[in-house]
Structures are given as C-alpha cells and as structure tokens.
C-alpha positions, 0 to 999 in steps of 0.5 A: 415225276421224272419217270412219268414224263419219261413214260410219256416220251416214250409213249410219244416215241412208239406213237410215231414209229407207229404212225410212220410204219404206214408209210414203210408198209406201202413203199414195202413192196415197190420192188415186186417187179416192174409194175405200173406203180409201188405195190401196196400191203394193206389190211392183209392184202398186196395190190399191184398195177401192172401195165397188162391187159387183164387177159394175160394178167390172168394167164400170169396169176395162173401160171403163178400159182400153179408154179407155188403149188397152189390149188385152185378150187374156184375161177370166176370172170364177172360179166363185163369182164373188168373183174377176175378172181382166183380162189383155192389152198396153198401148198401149207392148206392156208386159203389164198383169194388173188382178184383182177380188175382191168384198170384199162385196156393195158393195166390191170390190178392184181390184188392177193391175199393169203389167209385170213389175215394176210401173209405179206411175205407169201403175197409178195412170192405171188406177185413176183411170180405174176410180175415174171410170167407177165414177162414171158 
C-alpha cells in the first residue's frame, strides 16, 4: 500500500515539474538580446520581437546567417511585404527556416527554427547573431 501512494506522489511530483517547465521554456530565452519582448522556444521554433523595421531586420538575419555559415538556398518576400522568409542548410547539413513578419513599422518578429524538430541552442546563436547586427 505504501508503495502505491508513494508511486502516486511521485507521479504528481514530475506532472508538476512537468507543467512548470512551460514557463521555464519561455522566460529561457529573455536574455537573446535587447528585443521588444522575452523571447519564446515553442514546438521547435524561437520567436523574438525586435524594435526593427523588418528591412534591417532582414539585413541582420542575413548577416547573421552568413557570419554561422549558413547556406541559403531560398529568400522569398511575400507581396505586401509584412512577411520574409530565409531558407537553406547549416554548416552541420541540418535544414534552418528563419521568417519575419513586420509587427509595425518599427518591430518586427524573427522567428528560427533549425531542423526538423528545433535546436533551442543553435536558435538562440541565431538570434544573438541577429540581435547583434541590428546594433551595427
């Protein structure tokens, strides 16, 4: 008997920590640089706003990924010109999608994703890379 309940209490134990690591996964990336707001790694992907018009934000993205080594195979700008996207290969062959949407005028989100699944580590280099050439 006992060790049931204990099974149980421990079952409760990781459903919480479980729960709360949601919360840990979007604080996570509040220090990627100085952006409009925390910086979020959801389902494989890590947005970020940035107070940016998305002209330079694109130039940053590109910068940035030139600076990692990364190939890009595909830039598109969608017709109204509130979307961007940059496709192509990391310097380990892993497939990397960073999109822009302009907010406004003066912020634009940057969201990466690396891989099929998502690489929080190498998103967050991107960002960081972005973040720093938007300062430049």
């Amino acid at each position: 008997m006992k060790s049931c309940a204990k099974g149980i209490w421990m079952i409760l134990t990781i459903s919480a920590l479980m729960a709360s690591a949601g919360c840990a996964l979007f604080a996570a990336g509040a220090g990627v640089a100085a952006g409009v707001g925390a910086a979020e790694y959801y389902r494989g992907e890590l947005k970020q706003a940035y107070p940016a018009p998305m002209e330079k934000a694109w130039r940053a993205s590109l910068t940035a990924a030139g600076e990692l080594k990364m190939k890009t195979t595909e830039k598109s700008i969608d017709n109204l010109d509130q979307n961007r996207l940059i496709k192509g290969k990391t310097e380990e062959g892993k497939d990397f999608q960073i999109s822009l949407e302009a907010l406004s005028k003066d912020v634009t989100v940057v969201r990466v994703r690396i891989g099929l699944f998502g690489d929080e580590a190498y998103s967050k280099k991107v960002q960081e890379a972005i973040a720093k050439n938007l300062t430049k």
